[in-house]
N, C-alpha and C positions, 0 to 999 in steps of 0.2 A: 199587490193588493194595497190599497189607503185605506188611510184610519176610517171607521164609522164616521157620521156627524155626530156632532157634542149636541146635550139636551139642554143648553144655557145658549143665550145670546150675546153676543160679544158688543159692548155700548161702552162710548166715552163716558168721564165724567162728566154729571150735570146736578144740580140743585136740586132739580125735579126727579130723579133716580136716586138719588142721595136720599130726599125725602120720601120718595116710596122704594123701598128696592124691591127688585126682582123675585119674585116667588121661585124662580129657576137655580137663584142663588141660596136658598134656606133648606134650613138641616135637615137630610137623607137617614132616616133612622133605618137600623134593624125593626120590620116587624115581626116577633118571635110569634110565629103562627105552633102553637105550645097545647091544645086543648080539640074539641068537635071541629069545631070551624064550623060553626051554625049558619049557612047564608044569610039571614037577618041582622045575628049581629058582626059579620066582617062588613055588612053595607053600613052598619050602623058607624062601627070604629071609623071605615074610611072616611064617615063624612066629618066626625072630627079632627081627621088629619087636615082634612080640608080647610075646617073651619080656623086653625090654628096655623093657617098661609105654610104650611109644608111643600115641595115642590113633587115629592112623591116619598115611597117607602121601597126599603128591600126587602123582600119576601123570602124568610129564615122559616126551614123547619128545626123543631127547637124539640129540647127536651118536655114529655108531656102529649105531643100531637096525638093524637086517638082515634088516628088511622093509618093505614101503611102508608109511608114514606116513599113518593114516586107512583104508587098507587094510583087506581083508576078515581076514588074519590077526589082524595090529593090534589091530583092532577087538576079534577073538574072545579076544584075550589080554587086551584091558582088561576084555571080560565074565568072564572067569577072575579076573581079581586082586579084582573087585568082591564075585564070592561067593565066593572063597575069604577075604577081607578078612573078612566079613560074618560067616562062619561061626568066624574067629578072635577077633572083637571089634573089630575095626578099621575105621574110617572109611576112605573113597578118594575125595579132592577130584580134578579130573583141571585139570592145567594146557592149555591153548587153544591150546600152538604145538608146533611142530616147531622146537627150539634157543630162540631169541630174536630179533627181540622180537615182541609176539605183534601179529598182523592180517592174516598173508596165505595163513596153513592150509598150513605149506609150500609157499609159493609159487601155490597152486594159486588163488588168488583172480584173479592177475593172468594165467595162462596161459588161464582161464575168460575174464575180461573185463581184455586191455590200458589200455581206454579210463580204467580206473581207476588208473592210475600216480600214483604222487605228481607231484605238481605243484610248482614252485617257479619265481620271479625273481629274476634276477640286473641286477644292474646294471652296465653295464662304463663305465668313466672316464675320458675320453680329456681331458689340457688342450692348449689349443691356443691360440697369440697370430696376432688378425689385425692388420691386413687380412689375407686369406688362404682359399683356397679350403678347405674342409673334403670329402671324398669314403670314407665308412665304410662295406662292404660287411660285412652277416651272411651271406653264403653260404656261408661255409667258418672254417675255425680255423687257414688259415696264420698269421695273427698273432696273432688272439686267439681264446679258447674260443669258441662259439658254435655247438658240437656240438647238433645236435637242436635246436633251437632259432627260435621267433616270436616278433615284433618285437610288443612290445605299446604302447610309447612312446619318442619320445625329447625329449630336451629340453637346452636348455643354461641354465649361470650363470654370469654376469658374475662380476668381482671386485667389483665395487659391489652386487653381489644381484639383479641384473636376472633374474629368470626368463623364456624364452623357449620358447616348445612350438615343436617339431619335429617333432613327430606326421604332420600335415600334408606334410612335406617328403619322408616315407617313401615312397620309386620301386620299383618292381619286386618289391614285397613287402616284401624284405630291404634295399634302398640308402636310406642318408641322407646325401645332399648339401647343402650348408649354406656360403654364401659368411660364414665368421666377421668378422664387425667390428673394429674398433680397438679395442685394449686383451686382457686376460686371460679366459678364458672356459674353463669345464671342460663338455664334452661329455658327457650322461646318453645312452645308449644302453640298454634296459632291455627283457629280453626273460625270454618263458617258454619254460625246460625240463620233462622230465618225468625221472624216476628209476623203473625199468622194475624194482627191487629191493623197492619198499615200495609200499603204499597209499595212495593218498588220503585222508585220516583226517579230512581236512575235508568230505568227499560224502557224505552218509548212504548212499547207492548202498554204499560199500566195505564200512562196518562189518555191511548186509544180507547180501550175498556173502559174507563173515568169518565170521557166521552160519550160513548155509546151509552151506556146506562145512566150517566148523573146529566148528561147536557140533553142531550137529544131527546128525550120524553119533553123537555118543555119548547120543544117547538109547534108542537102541535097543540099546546096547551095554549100558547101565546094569540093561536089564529090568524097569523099571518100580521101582528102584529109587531116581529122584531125590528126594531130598527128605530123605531118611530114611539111607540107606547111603553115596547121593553125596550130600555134604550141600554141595558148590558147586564154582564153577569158580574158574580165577585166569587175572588176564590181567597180562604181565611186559614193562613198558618197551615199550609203545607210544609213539607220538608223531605230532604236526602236522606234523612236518620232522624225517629223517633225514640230507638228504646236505652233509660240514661243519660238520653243528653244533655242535661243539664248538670252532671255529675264529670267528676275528674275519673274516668274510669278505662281501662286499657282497651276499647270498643270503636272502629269506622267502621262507617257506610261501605255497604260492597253491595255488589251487583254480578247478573248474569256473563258471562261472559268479558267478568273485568280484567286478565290479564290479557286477551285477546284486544279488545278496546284499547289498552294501556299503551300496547306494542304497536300498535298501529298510530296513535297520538304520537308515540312519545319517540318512538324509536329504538327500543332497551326493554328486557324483559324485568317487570317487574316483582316476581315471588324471588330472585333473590335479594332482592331490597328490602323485602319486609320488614327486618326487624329497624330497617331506617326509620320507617315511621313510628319507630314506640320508643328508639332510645339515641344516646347520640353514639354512632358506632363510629365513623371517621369522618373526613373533610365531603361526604359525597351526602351524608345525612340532608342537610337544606339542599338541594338541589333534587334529591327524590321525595322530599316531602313537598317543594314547590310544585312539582310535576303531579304528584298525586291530588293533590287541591283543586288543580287548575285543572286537573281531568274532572274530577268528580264536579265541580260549578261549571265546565259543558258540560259534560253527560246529562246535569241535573235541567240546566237553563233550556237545553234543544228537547228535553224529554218530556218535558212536565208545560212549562210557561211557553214554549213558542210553539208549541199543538195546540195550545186554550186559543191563544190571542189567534194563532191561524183560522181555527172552529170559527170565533167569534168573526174575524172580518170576513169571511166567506159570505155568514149571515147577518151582516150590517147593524153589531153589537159591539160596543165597547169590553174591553178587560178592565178590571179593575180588582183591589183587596189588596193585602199585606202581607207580609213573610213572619218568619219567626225567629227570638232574638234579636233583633236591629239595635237594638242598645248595648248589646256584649259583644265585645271585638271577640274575645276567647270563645266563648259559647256558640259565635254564629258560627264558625268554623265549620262544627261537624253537622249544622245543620242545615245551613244555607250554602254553605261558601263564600264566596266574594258577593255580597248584594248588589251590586251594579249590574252585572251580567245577567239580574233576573230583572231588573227595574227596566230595561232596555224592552221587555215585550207588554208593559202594560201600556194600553191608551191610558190610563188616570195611574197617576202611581197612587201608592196610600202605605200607611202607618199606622200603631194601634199606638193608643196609651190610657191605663190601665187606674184603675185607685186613685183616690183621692192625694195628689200629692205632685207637688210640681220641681225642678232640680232647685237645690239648694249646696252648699260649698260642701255639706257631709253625704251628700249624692250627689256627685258631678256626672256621672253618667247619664240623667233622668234623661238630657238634652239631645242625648246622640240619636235616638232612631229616627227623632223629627229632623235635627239636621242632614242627618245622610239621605232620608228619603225625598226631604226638599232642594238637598243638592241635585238629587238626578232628577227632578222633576224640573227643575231649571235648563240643566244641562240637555234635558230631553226632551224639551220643549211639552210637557205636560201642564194645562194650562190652571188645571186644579192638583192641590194635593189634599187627597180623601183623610181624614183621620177618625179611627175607631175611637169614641174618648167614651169614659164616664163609668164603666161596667167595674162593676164592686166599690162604687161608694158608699155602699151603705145606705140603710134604709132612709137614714134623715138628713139625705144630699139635698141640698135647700138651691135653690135659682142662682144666690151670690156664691155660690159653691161652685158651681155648675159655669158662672162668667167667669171667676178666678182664674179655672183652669183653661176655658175655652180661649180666654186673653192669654194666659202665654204660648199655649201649644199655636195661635194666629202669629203670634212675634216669632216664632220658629217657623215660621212659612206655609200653615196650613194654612186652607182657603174652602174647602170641603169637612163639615161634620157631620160626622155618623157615629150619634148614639149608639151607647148599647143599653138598654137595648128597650123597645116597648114590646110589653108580654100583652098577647091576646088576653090571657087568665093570670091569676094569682092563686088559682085556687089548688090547694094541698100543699104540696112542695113544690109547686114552681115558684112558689114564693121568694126560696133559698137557690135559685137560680141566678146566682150573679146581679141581688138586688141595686139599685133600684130600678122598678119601672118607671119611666117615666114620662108614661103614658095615664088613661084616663083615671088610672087609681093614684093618681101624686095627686099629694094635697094641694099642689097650687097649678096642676093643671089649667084651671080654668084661666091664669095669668101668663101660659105659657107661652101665647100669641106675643107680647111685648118681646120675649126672650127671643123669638122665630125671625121677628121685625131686625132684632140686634143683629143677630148673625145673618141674615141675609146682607142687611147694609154692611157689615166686616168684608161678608166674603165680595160683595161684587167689587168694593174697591181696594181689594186685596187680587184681584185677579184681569188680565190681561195687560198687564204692565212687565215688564221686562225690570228681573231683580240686578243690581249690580253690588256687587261685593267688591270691594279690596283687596281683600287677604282668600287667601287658596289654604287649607289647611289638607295635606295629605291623609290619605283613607288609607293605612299601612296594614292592610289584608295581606297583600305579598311579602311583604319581610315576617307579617304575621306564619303563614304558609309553613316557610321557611325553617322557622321554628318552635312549630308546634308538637309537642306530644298528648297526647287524648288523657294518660294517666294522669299528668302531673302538672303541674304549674311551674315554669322555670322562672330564673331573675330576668330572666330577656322580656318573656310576654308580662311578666308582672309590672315589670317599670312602662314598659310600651304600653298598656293600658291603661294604668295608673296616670302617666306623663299626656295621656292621650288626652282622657277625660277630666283632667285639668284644667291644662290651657287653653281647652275651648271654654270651659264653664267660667276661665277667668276672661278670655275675651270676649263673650257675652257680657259679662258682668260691668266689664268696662267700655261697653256699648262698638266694638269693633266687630261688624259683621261678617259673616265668612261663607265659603263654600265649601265641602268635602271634593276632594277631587281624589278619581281614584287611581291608584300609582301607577300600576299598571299602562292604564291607557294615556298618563299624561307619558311613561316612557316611550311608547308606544308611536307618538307622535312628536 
């Protein structure tokens, strides 16, 4: 299969393009369809979108909507916005969720099939000095969590390193009794929850259901319009593991049939390794923590992103939308994995960036998810890179507020923006929905055509030109891998992150361009 066609035209530089740009090149907002959806006034709203030379809108159902989601109305209102879009001049991408983040079709994927809940292990840590009897029940959460919850392994470690499986000793399902020895010994107890909130993102089964229920209702909605009017979809901070992740907490992503998958990847059975990935047990530690990484970002990349992008080129639609974390080496870890491996199935890559605030030398990190996401979009020949910008500015985000940030996130290689977000309504509390709108209720609305004019002329000579860099800066996710623990923060990932978002913030700073390159595939080659 080939990519869809792109809904922008591809033109040299010229005086006369320069002077007018392309309406194909100006900003792709979220419209947060949030309230009735009254057909008079979405015809009304589009033709402002019009009037303010936008080249179309993404069609978000949002917090607030007041009717069901997927829905037969729903549905008839996005085939409204499509030709009345169409008959204005306007594109209609349609965003894939109900709020954020996107994979469960508002919820309806796991009310259809429970069995697909996320999945995740926890390891609980109990130390203990014998001689001494040990007796640790999981039946209940008097003393510790172990809500919902199967025993998948236990194991203990000396203070000398002695690994001992207790797997074996597991009574009644849930009991592990264990007579501890002389000397220091910390207790692995390690078991699988499910989270009844999210999907499984590592079962191809989920992203199918995701499908069927969150994509396929707007085909018929579109009218045979794909391809051409809806020229793609976007999907918004999905992930392998939502519950804690942003937390130092002893928790991965796990999945249906993970030791099965693992053995067959890898070669090696992995439940006796486990407690490798939570502590440093001998010289084998980084090598089954690499191996687990590097499963979980396939498992995740072939499950979730290369089913969408398949969906879409079947029906001659673009992929597009962002990941989550892209600026935290540490963080993306349990949620992404390696971001290259998923950038590899969008036709448009894209990035989000958030709040009023751009990187500075006491945030050197701000820079990182535009550059890694514009390095693969270089390297991936992606001719735009989409960026989410502007969502929680605050109510009194002004226009020079709004260029501030749009100028640097363009110097970090976007060429694609996508407000967040214009709200159908303000009325109650969608107010406090990740203000501002910046749509017909911004006080300078009516000047926001000038601002439409800037960034189209940015992006069209910001795009179709081939970037050249200098300097290659390594994307060190696999030594990351290596040695990562979920609980804790070590001196390794500390300085590696630290030393990371640095030198690039300081080569920036001192105008030396660069590219992320990720380790992986440069060893690889």
């Amino acid at each position: 299969m080939s990519a869809p066609a792109v809904p922008w035209p591809r033109l040299g530089v010229d005086r006369g393009t320069f002077r007018e740009p392309p309406r194909e090149y100006g900003i792709l907002p979220f419209w947060f369809l949030n309230g009735e959806l009254d057909p008079d006034e979405m015809r009304w709203q589009l033709r402002e979108l019009r009037d303010k030379k936008l080249p179309g809108i993404i069609l978000h159902g949002r917090y607030g909507l007041e009717t069901p989601y997927i829905g037969d109305t729903y549905l008839e209102r996005i085939g409204l916005a499509v030709e009345e879009a169409e008959r204005l001049g306007l594109r209609t991408w349609i965003y894939d969720e109900m709020n954020w983040p996107s994979g469960t079709a508002d919820h309806r994927v796991l009310q259809a099939r429970p069995d697909l809940a996320q999945r995740y292990i926890q390891c609980v840590a109990l130390d203990a000095r014998g001689p001494w009897f040990a007796y640790l029940t999981g039946e209940d959460s008097r003393y510790l969590d172990f809500q919902r919850s199967t025993p998948v392994a236990a194991f203990a470690i000396s203070s000398e390193g002695e690994l001992v499986d207790l797997t074996p000793n597991l009574s009644f399902e849930k009991v592990l009794p264990w007579q501890v020895p002389p000397g220091d010994w910390r207790l692995l107890y390690i078991v699988e929850k499910t989270a009844d909130y999210y999907i499984d993102a590592l079962n191809p089964e989920s992203t199918a259901e995701f499908l069927r229920l969150g994509y396929d209702p707007y085909v018929a909605a579109a009218n045979g319009r794909l391809g051409s009017q809806v020229p793609g979809f976007y999907t918004d901070e999905p992930a392998m593991h939502y519950f804690l992740s942003g937390q130092d907490v002893p928790i991965l992503p796990w999945t249906k049939d993970m030791f099965r998958r693992f053995r067959e990847r890898n070669g090696y059975e992995l439940r006796p390794y486990l407690p490798h990935l939570f502590f440093d047990v001998d010289v084998e530690s980084p090598r089954v923590r690499f191996d687990f990484y590097e499963s979980l970002t396939e498992f995740y990349s072939d499950a979730y992103y290369r089913q969408i992008r398949e969906w879409c080129e079947e029906r001659g639609v673009l992929f597009t939308g962002h990941l989550l974390y892209e600026e935290w080496l540490r963080a993306v870890i349990r949620v992404e994995g390696n971001l290259f491996r998923h950038y590899e199935h969008f036709h448009v890559v894209g990035v989000d960036h958030l709040y009023p605030i751009i990187g500075e030398r006491d945030n050197p990190a701000e820079h990182v998810a535009m550059k890694v996401a514009s390095s693969a979009a270089h390297q991936l020949r992606s001719e735009r890179l989409l960026c989410e910008s502007f969502g929680g500015m605050f109510m009194d985000a002004t226009m020079q507020r709004m260029k501030w940030i749009a100028d640097w996130e363009y110097v970090l290689g976007v060429n694609l923006l996508n407000p967040h977000g214009f709200h159908y309504t303000l009325e109650g509390q969608r107010k406090r929905d990740w203000p501002p709108s910046m749509f017909y209720q911004y006080p300078w609305w009516r000047h926001y055509g000038a601002f439409s004019d800037y960034i189209s002329r940015l992006s069209y000579l910001l795009t179709g030109g081939r970037h050249v860099a200098k300097l290659a800066v390594l994307w060190p996710m696999t030594s990351l891998f290596a040695n990562y623990t979920p609980q804790a923060r070590n001196r390794f990932d500390r300085r590696t992150e630290f030393d990371f978002n640095v030198l690039t913030d300081l080569l920036l700073r001192l105008h030396h361009d660069f590219d992320y390159v990720d380790d992986e595939a440069l060893a690889a080659s």
